[in-house]
C-alpha positions in Angstrom: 9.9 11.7 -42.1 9.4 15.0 -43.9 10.2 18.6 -42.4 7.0 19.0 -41.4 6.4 15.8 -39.5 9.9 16.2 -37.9 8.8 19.5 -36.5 5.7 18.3 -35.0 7.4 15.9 -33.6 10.0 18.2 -31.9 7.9 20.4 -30.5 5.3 17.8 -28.8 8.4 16.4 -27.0 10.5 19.6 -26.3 8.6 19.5 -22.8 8.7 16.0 -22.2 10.2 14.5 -18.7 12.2 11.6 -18.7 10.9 9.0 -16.5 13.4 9.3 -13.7 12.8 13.1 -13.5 9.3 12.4 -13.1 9.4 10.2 -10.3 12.3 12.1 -8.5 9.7 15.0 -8.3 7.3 12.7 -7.2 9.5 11.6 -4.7 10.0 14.8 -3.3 6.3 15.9 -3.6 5.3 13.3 -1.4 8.4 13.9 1.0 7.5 17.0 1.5 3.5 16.0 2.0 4.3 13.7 4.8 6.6 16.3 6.3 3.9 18.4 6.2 0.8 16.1 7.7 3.7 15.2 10.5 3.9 18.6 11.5 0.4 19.0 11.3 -0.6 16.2 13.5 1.7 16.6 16.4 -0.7 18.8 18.4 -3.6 17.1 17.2 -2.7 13.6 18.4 -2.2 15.0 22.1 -6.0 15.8 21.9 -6.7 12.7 22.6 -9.7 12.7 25.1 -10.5 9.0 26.2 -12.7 8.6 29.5 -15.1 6.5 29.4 -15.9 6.1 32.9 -14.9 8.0 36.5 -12.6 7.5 38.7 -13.5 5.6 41.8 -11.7 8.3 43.7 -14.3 10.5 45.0 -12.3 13.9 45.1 -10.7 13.5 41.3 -14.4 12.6 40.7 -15.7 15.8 40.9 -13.0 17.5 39.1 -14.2 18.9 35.8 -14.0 15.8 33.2 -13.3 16.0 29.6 -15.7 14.4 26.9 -15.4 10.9 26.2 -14.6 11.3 21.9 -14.2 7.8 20.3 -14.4 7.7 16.7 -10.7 7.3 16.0 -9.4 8.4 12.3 -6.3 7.7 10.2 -4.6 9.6 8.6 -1.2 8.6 6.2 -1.1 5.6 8.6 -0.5 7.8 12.1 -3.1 7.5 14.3 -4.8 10.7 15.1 -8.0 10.8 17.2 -10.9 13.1 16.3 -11.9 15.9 19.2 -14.5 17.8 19.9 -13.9 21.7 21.2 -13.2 21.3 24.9 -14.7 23.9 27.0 -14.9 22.4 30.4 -10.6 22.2 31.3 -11.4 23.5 34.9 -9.1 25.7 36.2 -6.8 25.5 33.1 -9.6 26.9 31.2 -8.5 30.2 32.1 -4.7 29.7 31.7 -3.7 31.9 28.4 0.2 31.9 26.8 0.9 35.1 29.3 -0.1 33.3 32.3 1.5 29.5 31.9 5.2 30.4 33.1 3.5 31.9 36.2 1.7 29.0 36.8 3.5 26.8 35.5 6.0 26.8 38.6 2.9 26.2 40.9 1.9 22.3 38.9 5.7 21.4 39.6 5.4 22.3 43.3 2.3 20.5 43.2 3.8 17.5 41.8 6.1 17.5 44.6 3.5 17.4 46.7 3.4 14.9 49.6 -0.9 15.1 48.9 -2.2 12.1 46.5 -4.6 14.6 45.8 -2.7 17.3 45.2 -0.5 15.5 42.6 -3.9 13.8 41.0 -4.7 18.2 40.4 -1.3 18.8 38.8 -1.0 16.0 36.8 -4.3 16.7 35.4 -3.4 20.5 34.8 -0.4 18.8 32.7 -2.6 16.8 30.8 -4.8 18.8 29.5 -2.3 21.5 29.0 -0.7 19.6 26.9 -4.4 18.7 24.6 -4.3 22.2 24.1 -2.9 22.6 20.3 -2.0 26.1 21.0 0.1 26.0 23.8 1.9 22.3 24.3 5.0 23.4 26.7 6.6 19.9 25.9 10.1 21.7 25.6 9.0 23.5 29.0 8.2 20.3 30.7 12.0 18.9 29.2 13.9 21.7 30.2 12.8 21.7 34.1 13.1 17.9 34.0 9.5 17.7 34.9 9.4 13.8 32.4 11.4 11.8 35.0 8.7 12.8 37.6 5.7 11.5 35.5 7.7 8.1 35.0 8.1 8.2 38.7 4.3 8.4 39.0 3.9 5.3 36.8 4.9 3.2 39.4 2.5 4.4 41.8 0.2 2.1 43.8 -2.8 4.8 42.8 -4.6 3.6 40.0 -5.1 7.5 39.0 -1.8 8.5 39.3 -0.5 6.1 36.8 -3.3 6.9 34.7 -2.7 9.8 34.3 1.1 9.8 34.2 0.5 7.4 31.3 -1.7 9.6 29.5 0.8 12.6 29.6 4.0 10.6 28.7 1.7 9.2 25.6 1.0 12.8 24.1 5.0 13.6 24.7 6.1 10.6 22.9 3.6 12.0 19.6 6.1 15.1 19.8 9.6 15.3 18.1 12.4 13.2 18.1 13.9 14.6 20.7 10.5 14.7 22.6 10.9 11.3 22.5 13.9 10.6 23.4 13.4 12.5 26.7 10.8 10.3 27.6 13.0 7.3 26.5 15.7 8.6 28.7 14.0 9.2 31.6 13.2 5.3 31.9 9.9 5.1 30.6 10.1 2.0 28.3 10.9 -0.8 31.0 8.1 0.1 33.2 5.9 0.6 30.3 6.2 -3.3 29.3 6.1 -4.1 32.8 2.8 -2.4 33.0 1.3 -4.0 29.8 1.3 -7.3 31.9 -1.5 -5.7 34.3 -4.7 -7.2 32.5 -7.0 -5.0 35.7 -6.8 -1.7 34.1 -7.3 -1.7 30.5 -7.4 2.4 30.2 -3.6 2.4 31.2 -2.7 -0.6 28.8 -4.7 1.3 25.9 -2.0 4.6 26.6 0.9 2.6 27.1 0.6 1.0 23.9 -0.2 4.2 22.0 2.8 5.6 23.7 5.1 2.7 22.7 3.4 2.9 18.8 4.3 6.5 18.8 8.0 5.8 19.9 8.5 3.0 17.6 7.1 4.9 14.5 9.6 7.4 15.3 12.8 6.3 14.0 14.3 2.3 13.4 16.5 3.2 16.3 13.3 3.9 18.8 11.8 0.8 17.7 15.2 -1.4 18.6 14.4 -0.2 22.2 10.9 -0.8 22.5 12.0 -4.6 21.3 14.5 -5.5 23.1 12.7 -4.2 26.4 10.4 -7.2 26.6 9.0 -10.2 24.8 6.1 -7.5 23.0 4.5 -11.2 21.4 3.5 -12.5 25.0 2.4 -9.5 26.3 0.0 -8.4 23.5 -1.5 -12.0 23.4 -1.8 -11.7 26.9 -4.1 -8.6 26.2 -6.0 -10.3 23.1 -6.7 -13.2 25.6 -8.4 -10.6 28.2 -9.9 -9.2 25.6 -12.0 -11.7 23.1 -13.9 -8.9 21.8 -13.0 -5.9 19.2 -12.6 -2.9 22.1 -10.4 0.4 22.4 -7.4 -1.4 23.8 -7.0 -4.2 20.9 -7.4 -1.7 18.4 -4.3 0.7 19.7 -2.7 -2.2 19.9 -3.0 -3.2 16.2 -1.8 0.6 14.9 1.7 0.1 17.6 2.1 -3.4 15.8 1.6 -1.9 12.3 3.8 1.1 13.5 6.5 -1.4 14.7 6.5 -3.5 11.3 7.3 -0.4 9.8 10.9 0.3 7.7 13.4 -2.3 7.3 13.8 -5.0 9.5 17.6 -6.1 10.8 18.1 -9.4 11.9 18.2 -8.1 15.4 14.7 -7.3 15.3 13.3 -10.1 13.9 12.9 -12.7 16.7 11.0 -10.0 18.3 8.7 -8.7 15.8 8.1 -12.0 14.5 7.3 -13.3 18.1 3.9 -11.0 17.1 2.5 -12.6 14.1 0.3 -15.1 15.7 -1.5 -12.1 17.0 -1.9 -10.4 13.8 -2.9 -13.7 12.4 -5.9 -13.5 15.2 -6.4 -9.9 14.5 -7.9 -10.1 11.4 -10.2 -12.6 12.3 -12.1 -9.5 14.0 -15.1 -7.9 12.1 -13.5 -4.4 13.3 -12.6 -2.0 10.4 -10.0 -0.3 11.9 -8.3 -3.5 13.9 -8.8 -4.8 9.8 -7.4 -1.8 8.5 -3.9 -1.7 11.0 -3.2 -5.2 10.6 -3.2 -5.2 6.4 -1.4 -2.2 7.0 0.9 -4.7 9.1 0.9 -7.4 7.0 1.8 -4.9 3.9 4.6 -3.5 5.9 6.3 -7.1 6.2 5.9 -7.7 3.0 7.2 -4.6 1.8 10.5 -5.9 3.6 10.7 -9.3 1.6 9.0 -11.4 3.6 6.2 -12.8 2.1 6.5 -16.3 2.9 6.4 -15.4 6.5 3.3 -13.5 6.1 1.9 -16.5 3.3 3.1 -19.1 6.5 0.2 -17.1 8.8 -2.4 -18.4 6.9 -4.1 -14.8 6.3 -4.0 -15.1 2.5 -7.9 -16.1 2.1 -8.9 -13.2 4.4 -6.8 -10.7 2.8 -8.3 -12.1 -1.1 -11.9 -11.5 0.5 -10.7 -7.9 1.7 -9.9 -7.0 -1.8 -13.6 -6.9 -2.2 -14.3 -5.2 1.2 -17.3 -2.4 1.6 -14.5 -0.2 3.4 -12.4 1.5 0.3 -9.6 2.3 2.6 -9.4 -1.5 3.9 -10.0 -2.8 0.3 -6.8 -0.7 -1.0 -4.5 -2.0 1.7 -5.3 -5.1 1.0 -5.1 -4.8 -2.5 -1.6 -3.8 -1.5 -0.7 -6.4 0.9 -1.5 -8.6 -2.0 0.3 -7.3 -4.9 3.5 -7.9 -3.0 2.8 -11.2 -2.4 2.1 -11.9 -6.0 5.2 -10.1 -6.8 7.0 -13.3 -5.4 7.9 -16.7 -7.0 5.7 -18.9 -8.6 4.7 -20.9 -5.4 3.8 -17.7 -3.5 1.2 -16.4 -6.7 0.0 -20.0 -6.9 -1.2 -19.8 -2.8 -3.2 -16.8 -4.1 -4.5 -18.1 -7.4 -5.8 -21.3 -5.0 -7.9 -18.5 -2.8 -9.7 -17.7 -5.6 -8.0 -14.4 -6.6 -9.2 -14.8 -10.5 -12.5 -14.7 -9.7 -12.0 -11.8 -7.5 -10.3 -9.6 -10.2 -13.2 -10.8 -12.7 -15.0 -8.0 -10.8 -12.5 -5.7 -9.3 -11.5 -5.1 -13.2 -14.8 -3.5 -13.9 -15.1 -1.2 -10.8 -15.6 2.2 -11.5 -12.7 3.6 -9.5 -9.4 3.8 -11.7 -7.5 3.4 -8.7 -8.9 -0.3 -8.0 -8.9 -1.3 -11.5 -5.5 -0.1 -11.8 -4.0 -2.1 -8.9 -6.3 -5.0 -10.3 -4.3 -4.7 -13.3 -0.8 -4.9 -11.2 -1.7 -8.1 -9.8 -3.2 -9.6 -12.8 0.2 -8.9 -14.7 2.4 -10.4 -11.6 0.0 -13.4 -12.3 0.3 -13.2 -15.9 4.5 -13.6 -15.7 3.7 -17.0 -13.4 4.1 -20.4 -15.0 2.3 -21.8 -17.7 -0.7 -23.3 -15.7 -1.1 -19.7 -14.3 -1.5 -18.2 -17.6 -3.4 -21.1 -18.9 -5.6 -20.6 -16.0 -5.8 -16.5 -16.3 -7.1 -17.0 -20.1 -9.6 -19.4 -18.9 -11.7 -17.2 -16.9 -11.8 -15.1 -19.3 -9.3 -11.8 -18.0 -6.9 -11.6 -20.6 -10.1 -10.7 -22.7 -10.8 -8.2 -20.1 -7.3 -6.8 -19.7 -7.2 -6.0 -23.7 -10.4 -4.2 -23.5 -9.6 -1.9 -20.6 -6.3 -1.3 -22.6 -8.4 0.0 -25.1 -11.2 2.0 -23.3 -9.7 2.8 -19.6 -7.5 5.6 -18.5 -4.0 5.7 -19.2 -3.1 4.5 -15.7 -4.9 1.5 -16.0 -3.9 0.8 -19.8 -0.1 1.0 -18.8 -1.0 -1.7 -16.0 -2.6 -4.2 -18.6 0.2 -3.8 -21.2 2.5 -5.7 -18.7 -0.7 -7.6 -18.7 -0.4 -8.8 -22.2 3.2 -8.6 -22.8 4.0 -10.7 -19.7 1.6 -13.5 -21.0 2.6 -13.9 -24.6 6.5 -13.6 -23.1 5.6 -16.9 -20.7 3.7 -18.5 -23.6 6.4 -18.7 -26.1 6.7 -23.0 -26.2 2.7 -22.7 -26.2 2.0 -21.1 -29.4 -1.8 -21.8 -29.1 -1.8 -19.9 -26.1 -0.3 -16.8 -27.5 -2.8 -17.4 -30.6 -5.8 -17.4 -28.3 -4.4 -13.8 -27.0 -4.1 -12.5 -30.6 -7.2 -13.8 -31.8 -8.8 -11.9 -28.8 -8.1 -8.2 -30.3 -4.5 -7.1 -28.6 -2.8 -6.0 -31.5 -5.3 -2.8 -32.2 -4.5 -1.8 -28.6 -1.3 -2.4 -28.5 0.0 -0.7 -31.4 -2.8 2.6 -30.0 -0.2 2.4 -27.1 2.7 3.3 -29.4 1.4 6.5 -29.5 1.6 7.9 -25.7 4.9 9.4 -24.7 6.1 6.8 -22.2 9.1 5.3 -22.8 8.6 2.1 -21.0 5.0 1.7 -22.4 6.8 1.8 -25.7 9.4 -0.5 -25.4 6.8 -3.3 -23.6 5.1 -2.6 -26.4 7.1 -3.1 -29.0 8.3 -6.5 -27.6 5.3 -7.6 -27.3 4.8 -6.8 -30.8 8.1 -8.5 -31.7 7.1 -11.8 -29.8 3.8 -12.3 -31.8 5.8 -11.5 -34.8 8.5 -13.7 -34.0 6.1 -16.4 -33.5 3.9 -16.4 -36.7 7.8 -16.5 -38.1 8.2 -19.5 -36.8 4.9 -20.8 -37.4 5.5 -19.8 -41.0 8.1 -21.7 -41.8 6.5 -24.8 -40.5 3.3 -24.3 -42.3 5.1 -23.0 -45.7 3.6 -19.8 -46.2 3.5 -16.4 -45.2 3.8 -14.6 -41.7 0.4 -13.6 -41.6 0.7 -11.6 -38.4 2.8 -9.3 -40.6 -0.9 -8.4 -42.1 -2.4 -8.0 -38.5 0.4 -5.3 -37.9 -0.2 -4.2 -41.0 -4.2 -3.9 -41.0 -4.1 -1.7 -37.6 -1.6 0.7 -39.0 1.6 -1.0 -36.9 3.9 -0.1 -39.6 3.4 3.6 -39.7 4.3 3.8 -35.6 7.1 1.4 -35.7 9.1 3.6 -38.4 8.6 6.2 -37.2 9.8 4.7 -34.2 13.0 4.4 -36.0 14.0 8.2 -35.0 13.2 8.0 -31.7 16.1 9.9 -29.3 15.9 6.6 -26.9 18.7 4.1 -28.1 16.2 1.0 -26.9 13.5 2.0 -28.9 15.1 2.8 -31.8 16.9 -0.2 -32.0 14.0 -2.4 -31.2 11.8 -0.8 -33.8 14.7 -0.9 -36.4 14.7 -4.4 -36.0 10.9 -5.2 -36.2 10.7 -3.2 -39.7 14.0 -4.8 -40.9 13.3 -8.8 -40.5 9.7 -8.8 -40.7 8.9 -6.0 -43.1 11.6 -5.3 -45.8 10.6 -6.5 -48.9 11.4 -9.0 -50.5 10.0 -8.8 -54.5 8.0 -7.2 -56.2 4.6 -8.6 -55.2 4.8 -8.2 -51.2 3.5 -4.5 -50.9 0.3 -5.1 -52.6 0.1 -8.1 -50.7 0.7 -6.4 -47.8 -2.1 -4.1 -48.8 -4.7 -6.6 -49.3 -7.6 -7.0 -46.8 -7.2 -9.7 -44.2 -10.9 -9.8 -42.4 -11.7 -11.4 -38.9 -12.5 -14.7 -41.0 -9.7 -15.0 -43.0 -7.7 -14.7 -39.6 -9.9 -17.3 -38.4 -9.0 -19.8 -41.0 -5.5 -19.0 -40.6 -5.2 -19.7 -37.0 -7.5 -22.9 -37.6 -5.9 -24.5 -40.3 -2.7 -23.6 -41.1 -1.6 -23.4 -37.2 -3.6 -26.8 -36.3 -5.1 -24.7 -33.1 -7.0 -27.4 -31.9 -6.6 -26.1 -27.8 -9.6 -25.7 -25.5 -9.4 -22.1 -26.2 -10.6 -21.3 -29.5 -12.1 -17.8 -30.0 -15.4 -19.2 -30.0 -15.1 -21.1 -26.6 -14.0 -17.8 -24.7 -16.0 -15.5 -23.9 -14.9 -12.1 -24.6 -17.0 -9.3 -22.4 -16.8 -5.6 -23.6 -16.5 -3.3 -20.5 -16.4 0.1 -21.8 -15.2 2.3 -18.8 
């Protein structure tokens, strides 16, 4: 390498990142978003206006009511309801931050109250003082020990009052930490699961189980105590047998049993969370997008934690291959999730997913037009592609290894990263099936491979050049058999390979300088006189066609002309 080359070289990487630097500040950029949208959404989740119907009771009746708002959105997995302005609060309306310590003595008393009626007024002062974003007094309410009163309520034998007192302790427990664990102190969890078992009033199950999915979502600690107070599995089939139809209730409770599947799960937890999967299994039966969307979100979560064999042994893994197609782009990336960690398992687990027709499924989600899907298409396909031989065999008969190599070469750099793991996990798994790796060759991934050498990513590099080295190191071999040259020494050769790979030779990471060293020293150094112009001789699609043909014996299924090879130009 001259001066002048060497300088270029130094100044296009002065700025360069290592890797680990670059996901360390990714890590803390996304910290610090979620720290953010938590803060956010505290207030907004307390605004949570769900009334669908009047009381029977004729004097709460004419109290002013609050809109009935349903269409519920998500947001970073923490359910957050979507409000329209409130203008008729009643009295309350007129309550400004001067005048709530004045009155706020007054709801206590009222509280207190020996009057049903008067305590039905207070409690709903509470409530919707604590919708209001502005002004939530939560630490007020703490610090005059106002929460054990409301858990008092929620054994009441008036329908309202527990309502109500349910509704208020489920917009505390969205607050803080130590929000929370005032209302977990005050003895609100064992009558909570005592209360899910009441299958007349489906408005207080619906805000008891928001209440318990905010507590567990809390912290791993919260979530222990929701568990062990009561077999959760029995009581929330209890509610899906009530309830055979998608409704308000059976979708909160799908977001509290993706919120408790959350984090790591200890062995003390287990029994309990697992006693739920048979109604997550029945769950996604449901044409409901957001009972679809919480329970991928579920089954991602478990396995995230390692257990995909318990999530394979539900029998979900057809729905969740037809929900990688879905119309809904938010359900269709979950489940595109769900299923790359199940594909990141052993070879048993990918083959359950292969047999619900996954292949034909990424045939399609490789050409979508949003990087993002084709990216995570790519993820699978390369889990796939490090499988057994039948799963390779099977990937290059429908034709996506084809498809892989051309998005390496025309897609964003994303989605070209994804399919290098693609190609390099293949030929790596088809070593003792040399026409296999031929077929890969013969279908164009050396041009896009060696392109690859050029971007500034260390990993892409090194996959790269072992990819490289495993094509080389098999016409070697195939060389010596046949008696004649490597001729996949010309193929390198013909897309410019040697050029990159010594220059390679200088690079400042000891792994790629090592692996390119090697490359140019055993299948490059010359040895007479006569291989550099050899080397410099033409070597057209034909002649490579003859090669592989003849001097290999490739007499496979999947000849070059058998396959066919779509160009998708993205």
């Amino acid at each position: 390498m001259n001066k002048k080359q060497e300088k270029k070289r130094i100044f296009k990487t002065q700025y360069e990142l290592k890797t680990d630097e670059l996901f360390q500040i990714h890590q803390k950029l996304q910290i610090e978003i979620r720290r953010q949208g938590r803060e956010k959404l505290l207030a907004s989740r307390r605004n949570y206006q769900k009334d669908p119907s009047p009381y029977n009771n004729d004097f709460y009746s004419s109290i002013s009511r609050v809109p009935w708002c349903g269409n519920i959105k998500k947001l970073g997995g923490i359910r957050t309801p979507n409000t329209s302005s409130v203008t008729d609060l009643g009295e309350i309306s007129s309550y400004n931050t001067s005048s709530i310590p004045q009155q706020f003595y007054e709801l206590i008393d009222g509280l207190n109250s020996n009057c049903i009626e008067i305590q039905l007024i207070s409690l709903s002062k509470f409530r919707k003082l604590l919708s209001r974003e502005s002004i939530t007094p939560i630490q007020k309410i703490i610090e005059h020990c106002v929460i054990p009163i409301f858990v008092q309520f929620l054994s009441s034998k008036n329908v309202d009052l527990r309502y109500e007192a349910a509704w208020i302790l489920s917009n505390i427990s969205a607050g803080s930490t130590e929000q929370i664990k005032a209302v977990i102190d005050a003895g609100a969890l064992p009558i909570f699961t005592e209360l899910l078992s009441d299958a007349t009033d489906m408005r207080l199950q619906d805000h008891i189980l928001w209440a318990l999915g905010n507590i567990a979502i809390d912290s791993p600690q919260f979530r222990q105590l929701v568990l062990r107070e009561g077999n959760l599995g029995a009581l929330c089939q209890h509610i899906l047998n009530v309830n055979v139809q998608p409704c308000s209730v059976l979708r909160t409770m799908s977001w509290t049993l993706s919120s408790i599947c959350r984090d790591y799960i200890t062995d003390s937890d287990w029994p309990q969370i697992s006693s739920t999967f048979p109604v997550l299994a029945q769950l996604i039966n449901f044409k409901d997008d957001e009972i679809l969307y919480n329970v991928c979100w579920a089954l991602s979560y478990l396995s995230d934690n390692n257990h995909i064999e318990d999530v394979i042994n539900l029998g979900v893994s057809p729905h969740l291959v037809n929900l990688m197609v879905h119309d809904n782009t938010e359900i269709q990336a979950v489940a595109l999730h769900c299923v790359r960690n199940i594909v990141s398992g052993n070879d048993s687990q990918r083959q359950v997913i292969i047999d619900c027709g996954i292949l034909t499924v990424l045939k399609s989600l490789l050409v979508s037009t949003k990087s993002s899907i084709r990216k995570d298409a790519c993820f699978i396909l390369s889990h796939i592609a490090a499988g057994n031989i039948d799963q390779i065999e099977h990937v290059i008969h429908v034709g996506l290894i084809s498809l892989a190599i051309n998005l390496m070469a025309n897609s964003d750099f994303q989605t070209q990263r994804e399919t290098c793991y693609v190609v390099y996990n293949a030929i790596r798994r088809c070593y003792n099936r040399p026409e296999l790796t031929i077929c890969i060759v013969r279908q164009g991934c050396i041009q896009p491979l060696v392109n690859m050498l050029s971007y500034m990513d260390n990993d892409i590099i090194r996959v790269v050049l072992k990819a490289i080295g495993a094509i080389l190191r098999l016409g070697e071999t195939l060389a010596e058999e046949n008696n004649c040259k490597n001729q996949c020494t010309l193929l390198i050769e013909e897309t410019g390979g040697i050029e990159r790979i010594n220059e390679l030779q200088n690079h400042e990471n000891d792994e790629i300088r090592l692996l390119a060293y090697n490359i140019i020293d055993k299948y490059f150094a010359e040895e007479d006189e006569g291989y550099e112009s050899e080397l410099n001789q033409s070597f057209d699609l034909s002649e490579q066609n003859r090669f592989f043909n003849k001097q290999f014996n490739y007499q496979s299924n999947y000849s070059i002309d058998s396959i066919e090879i779509i160009g998708v130009k993205i």
